[in-house]
Structure formats: C-alpha cells, structure tokens
N, CA and C atoms as a LAMMPS dump frame, in Angstrom:
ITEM: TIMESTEP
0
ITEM: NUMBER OF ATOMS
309
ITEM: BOX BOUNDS ff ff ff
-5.0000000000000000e+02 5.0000000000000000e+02
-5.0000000000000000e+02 5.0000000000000000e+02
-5.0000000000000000e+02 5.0000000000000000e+02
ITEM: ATOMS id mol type element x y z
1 1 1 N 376.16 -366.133 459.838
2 1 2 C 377.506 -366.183 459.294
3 1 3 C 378.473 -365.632 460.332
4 2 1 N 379.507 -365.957 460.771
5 2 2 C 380.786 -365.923 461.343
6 2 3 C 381.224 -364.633 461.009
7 3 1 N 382.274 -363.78 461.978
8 3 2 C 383.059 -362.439 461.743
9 3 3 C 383.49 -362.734 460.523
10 4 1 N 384.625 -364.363 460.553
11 4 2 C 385.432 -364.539 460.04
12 4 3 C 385.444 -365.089 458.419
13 5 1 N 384.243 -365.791 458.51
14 5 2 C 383.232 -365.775 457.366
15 5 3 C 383.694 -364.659 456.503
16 6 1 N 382.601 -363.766 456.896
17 6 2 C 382.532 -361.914 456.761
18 6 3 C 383.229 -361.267 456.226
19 7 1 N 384.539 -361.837 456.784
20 7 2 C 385.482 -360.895 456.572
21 7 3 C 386.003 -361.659 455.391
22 8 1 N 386.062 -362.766 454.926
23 8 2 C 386.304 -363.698 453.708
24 8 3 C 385.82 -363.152 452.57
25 9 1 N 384.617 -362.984 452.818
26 9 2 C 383.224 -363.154 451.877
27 9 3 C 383.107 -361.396 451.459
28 10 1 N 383.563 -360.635 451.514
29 10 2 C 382.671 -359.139 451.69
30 10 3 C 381.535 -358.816 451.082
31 11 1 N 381.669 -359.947 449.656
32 11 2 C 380.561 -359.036 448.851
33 11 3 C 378.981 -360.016 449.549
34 12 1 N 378.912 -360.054 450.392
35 12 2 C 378.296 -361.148 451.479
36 12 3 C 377.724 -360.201 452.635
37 13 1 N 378.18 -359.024 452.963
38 13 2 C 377.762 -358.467 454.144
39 13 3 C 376.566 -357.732 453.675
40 14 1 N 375.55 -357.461 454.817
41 14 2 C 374.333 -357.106 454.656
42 14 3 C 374.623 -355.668 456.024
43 15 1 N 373.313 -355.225 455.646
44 15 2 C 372.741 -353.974 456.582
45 15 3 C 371.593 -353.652 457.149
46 16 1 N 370.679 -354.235 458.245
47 16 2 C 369.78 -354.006 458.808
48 16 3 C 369.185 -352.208 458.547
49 17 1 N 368.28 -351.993 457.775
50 17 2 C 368.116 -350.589 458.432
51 17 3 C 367.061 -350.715 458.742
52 18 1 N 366.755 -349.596 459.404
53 18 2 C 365.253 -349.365 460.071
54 18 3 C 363.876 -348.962 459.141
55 19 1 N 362.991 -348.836 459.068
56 19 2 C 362.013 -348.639 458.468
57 19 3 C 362.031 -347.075 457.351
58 20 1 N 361.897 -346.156 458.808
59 20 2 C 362.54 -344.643 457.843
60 20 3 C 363.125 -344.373 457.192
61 21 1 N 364.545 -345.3 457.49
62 21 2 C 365.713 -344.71 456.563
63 21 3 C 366.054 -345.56 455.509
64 22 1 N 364.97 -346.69 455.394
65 22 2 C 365.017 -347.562 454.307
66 22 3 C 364.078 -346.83 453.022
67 23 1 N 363.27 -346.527 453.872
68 23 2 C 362.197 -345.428 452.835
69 23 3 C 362.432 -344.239 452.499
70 24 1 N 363.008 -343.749 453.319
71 24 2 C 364.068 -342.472 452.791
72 24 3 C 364.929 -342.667 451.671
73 25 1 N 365.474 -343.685 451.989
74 25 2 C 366.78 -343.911 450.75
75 25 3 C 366.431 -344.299 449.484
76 26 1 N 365.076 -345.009 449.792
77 26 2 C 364.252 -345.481 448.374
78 26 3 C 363.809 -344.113 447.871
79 27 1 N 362.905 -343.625 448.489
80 27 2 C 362.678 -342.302 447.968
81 27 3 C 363.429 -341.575 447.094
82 28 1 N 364.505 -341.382 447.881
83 28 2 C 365.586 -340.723 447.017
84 28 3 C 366.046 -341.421 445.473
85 29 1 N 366.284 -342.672 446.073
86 29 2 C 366.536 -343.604 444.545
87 29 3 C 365.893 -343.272 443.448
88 30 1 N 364.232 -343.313 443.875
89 30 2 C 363.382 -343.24 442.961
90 30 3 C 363.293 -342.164 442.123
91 31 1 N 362.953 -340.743 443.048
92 31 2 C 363.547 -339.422 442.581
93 31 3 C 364.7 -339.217 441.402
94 32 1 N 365.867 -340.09 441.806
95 32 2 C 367.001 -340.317 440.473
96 32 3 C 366.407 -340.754 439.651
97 33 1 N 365.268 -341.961 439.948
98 33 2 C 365.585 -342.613 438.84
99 33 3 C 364.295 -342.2 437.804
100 34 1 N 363.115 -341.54 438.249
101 34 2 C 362.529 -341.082 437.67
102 34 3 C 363.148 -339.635 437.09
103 35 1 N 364.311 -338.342 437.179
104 35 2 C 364.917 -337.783 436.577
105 35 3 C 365.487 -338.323 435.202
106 36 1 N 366.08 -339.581 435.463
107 36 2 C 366.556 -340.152 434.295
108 36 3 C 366.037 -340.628 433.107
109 37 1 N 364.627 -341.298 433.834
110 37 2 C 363.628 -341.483 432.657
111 37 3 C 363.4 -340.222 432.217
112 38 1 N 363.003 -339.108 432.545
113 38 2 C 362.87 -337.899 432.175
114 38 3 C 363.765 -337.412 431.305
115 39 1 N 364.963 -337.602 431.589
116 39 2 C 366.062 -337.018 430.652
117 39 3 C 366.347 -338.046 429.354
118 40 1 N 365.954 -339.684 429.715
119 40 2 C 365.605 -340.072 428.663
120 40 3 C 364.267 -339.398 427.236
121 41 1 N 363.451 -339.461 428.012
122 41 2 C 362.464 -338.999 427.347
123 41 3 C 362.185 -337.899 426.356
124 42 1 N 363.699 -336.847 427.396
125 42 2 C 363.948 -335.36 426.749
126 42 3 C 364.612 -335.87 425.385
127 43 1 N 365.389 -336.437 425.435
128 43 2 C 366.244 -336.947 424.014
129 43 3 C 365.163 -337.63 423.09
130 44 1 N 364.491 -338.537 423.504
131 44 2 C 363.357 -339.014 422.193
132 44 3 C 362.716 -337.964 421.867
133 45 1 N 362.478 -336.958 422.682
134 45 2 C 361.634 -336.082 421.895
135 45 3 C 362.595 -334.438 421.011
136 46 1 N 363.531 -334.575 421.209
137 46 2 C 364.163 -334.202 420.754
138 46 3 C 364.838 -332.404 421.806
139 47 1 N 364.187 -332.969 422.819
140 47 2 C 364.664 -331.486 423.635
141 47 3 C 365.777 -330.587 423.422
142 48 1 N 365.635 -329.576 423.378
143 48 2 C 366.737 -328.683 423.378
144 48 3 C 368.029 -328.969 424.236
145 49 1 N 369.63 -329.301 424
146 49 2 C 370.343 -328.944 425.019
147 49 3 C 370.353 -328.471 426.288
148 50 1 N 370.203 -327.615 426.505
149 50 2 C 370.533 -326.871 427.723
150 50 3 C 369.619 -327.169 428.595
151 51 1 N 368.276 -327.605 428.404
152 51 2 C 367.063 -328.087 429.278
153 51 3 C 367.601 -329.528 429.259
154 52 1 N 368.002 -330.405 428.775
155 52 2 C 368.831 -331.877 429.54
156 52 3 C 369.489 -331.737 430.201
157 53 1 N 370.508 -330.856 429.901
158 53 2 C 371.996 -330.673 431.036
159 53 3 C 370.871 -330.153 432.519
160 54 1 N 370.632 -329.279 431.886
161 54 2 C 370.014 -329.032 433.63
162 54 3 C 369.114 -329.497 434.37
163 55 1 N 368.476 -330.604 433.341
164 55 2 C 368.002 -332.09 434.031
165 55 3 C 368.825 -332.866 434.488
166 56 1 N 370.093 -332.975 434.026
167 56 2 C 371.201 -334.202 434.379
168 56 3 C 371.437 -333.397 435.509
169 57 1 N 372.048 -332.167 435.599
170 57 2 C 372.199 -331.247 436.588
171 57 3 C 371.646 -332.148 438.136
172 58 1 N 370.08 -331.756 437.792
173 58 2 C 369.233 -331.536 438.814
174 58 3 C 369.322 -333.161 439.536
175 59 1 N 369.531 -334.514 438.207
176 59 2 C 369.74 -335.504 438.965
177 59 3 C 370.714 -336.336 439.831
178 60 1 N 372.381 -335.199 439.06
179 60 2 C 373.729 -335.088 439.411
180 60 3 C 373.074 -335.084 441.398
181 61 1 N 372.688 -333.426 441.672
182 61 2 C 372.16 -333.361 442.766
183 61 3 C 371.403 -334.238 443.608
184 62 1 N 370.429 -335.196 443.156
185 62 2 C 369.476 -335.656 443.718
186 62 3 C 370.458 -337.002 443.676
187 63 1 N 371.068 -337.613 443.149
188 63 2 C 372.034 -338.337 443.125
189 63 3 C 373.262 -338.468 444.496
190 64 1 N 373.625 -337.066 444.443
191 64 2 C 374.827 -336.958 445.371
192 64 3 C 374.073 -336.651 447.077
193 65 1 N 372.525 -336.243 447.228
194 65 2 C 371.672 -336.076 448.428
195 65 3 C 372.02 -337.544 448.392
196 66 1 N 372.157 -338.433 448.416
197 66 2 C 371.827 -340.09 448.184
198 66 3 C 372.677 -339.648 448.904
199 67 1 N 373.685 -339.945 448.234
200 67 2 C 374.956 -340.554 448.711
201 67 3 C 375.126 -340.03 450.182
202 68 1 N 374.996 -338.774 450.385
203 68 2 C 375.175 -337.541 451.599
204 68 3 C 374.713 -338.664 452.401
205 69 1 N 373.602 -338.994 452.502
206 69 2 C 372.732 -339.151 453.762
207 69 3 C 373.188 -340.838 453.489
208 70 1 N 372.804 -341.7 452.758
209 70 2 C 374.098 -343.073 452.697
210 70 3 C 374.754 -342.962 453.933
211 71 1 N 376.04 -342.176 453.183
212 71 2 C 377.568 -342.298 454.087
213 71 3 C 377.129 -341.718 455.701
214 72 1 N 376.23 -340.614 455.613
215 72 2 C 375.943 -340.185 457.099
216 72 3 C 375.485 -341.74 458.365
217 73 1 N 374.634 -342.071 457.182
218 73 2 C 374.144 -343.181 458.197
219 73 3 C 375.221 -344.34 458.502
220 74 1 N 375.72 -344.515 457.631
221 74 2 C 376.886 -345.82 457.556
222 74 3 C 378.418 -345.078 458.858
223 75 1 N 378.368 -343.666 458.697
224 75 2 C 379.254 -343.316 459.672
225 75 3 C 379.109 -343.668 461.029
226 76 1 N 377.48 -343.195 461.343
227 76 2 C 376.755 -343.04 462.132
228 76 3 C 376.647 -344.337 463.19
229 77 1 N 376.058 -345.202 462.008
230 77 2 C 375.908 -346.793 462.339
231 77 3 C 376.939 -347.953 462.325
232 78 1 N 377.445 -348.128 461.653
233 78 2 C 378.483 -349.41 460.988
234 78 3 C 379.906 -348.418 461.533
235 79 1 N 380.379 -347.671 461.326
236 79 2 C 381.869 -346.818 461.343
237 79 3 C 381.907 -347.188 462.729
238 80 1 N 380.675 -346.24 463.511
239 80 2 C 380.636 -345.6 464.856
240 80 3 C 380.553 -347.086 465.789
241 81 1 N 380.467 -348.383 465.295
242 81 2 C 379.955 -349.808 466.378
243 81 3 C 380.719 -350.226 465.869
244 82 1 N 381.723 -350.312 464.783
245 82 2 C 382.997 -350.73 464.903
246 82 3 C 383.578 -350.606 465.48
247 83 1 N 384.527 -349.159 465.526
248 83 2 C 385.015 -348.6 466.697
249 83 3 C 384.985 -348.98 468.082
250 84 1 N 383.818 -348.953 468.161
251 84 2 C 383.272 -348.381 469.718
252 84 3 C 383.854 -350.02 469.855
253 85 1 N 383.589 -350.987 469.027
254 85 2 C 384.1 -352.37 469.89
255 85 3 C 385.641 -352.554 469.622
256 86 1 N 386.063 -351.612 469.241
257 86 2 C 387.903 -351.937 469.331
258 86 3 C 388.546 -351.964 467.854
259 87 1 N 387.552 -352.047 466.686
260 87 2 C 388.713 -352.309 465.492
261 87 3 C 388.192 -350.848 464.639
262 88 1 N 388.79 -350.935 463.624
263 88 2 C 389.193 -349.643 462.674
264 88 3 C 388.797 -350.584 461.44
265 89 1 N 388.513 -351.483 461.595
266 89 2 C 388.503 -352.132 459.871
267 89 3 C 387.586 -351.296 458.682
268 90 1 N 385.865 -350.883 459.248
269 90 2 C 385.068 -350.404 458.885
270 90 3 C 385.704 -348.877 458.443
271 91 1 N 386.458 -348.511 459.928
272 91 2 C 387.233 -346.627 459.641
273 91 3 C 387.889 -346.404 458.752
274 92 1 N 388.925 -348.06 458.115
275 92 2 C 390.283 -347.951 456.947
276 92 3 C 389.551 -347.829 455.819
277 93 1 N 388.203 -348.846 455.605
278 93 2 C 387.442 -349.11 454.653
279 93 3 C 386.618 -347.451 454.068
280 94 1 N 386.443 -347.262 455.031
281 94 2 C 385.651 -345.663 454.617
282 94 3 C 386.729 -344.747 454.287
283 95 1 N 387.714 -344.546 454.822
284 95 2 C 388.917 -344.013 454.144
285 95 3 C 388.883 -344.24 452.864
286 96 1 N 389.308 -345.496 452.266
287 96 2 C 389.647 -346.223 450.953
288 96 3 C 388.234 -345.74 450.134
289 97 1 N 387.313 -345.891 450.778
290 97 2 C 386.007 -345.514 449.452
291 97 3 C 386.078 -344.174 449.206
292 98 1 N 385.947 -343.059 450.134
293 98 2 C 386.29 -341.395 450.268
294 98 3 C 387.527 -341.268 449.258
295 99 1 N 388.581 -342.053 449.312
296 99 2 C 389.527 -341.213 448.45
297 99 3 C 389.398 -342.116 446.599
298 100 1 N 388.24 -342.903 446.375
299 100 2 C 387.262 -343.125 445.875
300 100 3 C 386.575 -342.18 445.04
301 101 1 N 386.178 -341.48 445.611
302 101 2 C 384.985 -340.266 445.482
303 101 3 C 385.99 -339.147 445.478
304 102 1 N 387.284 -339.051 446.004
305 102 2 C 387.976 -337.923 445.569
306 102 3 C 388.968 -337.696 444.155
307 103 1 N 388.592 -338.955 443.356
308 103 2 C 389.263 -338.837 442.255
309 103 3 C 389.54 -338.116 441.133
C-alpha cells in the first residue's frame, strides 16, 4: 500500500513487531484478561466488595503496564522513524491520543 493510500485509509495501518515484544505485549494482555475473568468469577460467587475493587485495582495496574510499554515502543519505533525522515505527522498524532488519556 502507498504513503498516500495510508494516509487515506488509517484504520488500514499495520505494525511489524518483533518476536519479544509481540510476546511481551500478549503476555501482558493475557494477565488483564485473565484478572477480569477473575473478577468476573468474584461476583458469581458472591465475593465480598473490597476483595473485587482490589482485583479491579490490581487489573487497573496490569492494564496501564500495557499501555506504558505500548506507547514506549511506538515512541521508540514509529514516532522516532517518522521524524528522523522529516515529518511530525506520527509526533501531532501522539500528541492528540496523550491529551486522550489526559481527560
């Protein structure tokens, strides 16, 4: 596909990652997503309050490690080879998602 394509299309762009940090990130996913079944589970069985919240807690956390290491790599990779070839499009775009996450 074409820059210009690309730049048409967004919900179209893809991301090569490498082996590690594809399995890393799954990892992490999984970690969430097995918390959640968990905190599902706490409610069918009727768990006490305060032991869910600090399951949601714990997946709030394991949730936002995601994201941490995500955006690190996407800075790292995609931000940093934008740049380096002359445009800011990727730099405006990470702006716009950050104030996103600062809502």
């Amino acid at each position: 596909m074409s820059k210009a394509k690309e730049k048409e299309c967004p919900c179209c762009r893809t991301k090569v990652r490498d082996e590690k940090e594809l399995k890393d990130l799954i990892h992490r996913l999984n970690r969430v997503e097995g918390q959640i079944r968990g905190i599902k589970g706490m409610l069918e069985k009727d768990a006490y309050c305060i032991d869910i919240l600090n399951q949601v807690s714990a997946a709030n956390s394991a949730l936002n490690s995601f994201t941490k290491v995500l955006l690190s790599n996407h800075i790292k990779s995609c931000v940093a080879d934008d740049v380096r070839q002359g445009s800011e499009e990727k730099l405006d775009e990470l702006v716009q998602t950050l104030q996103k996450f600062m809502k």
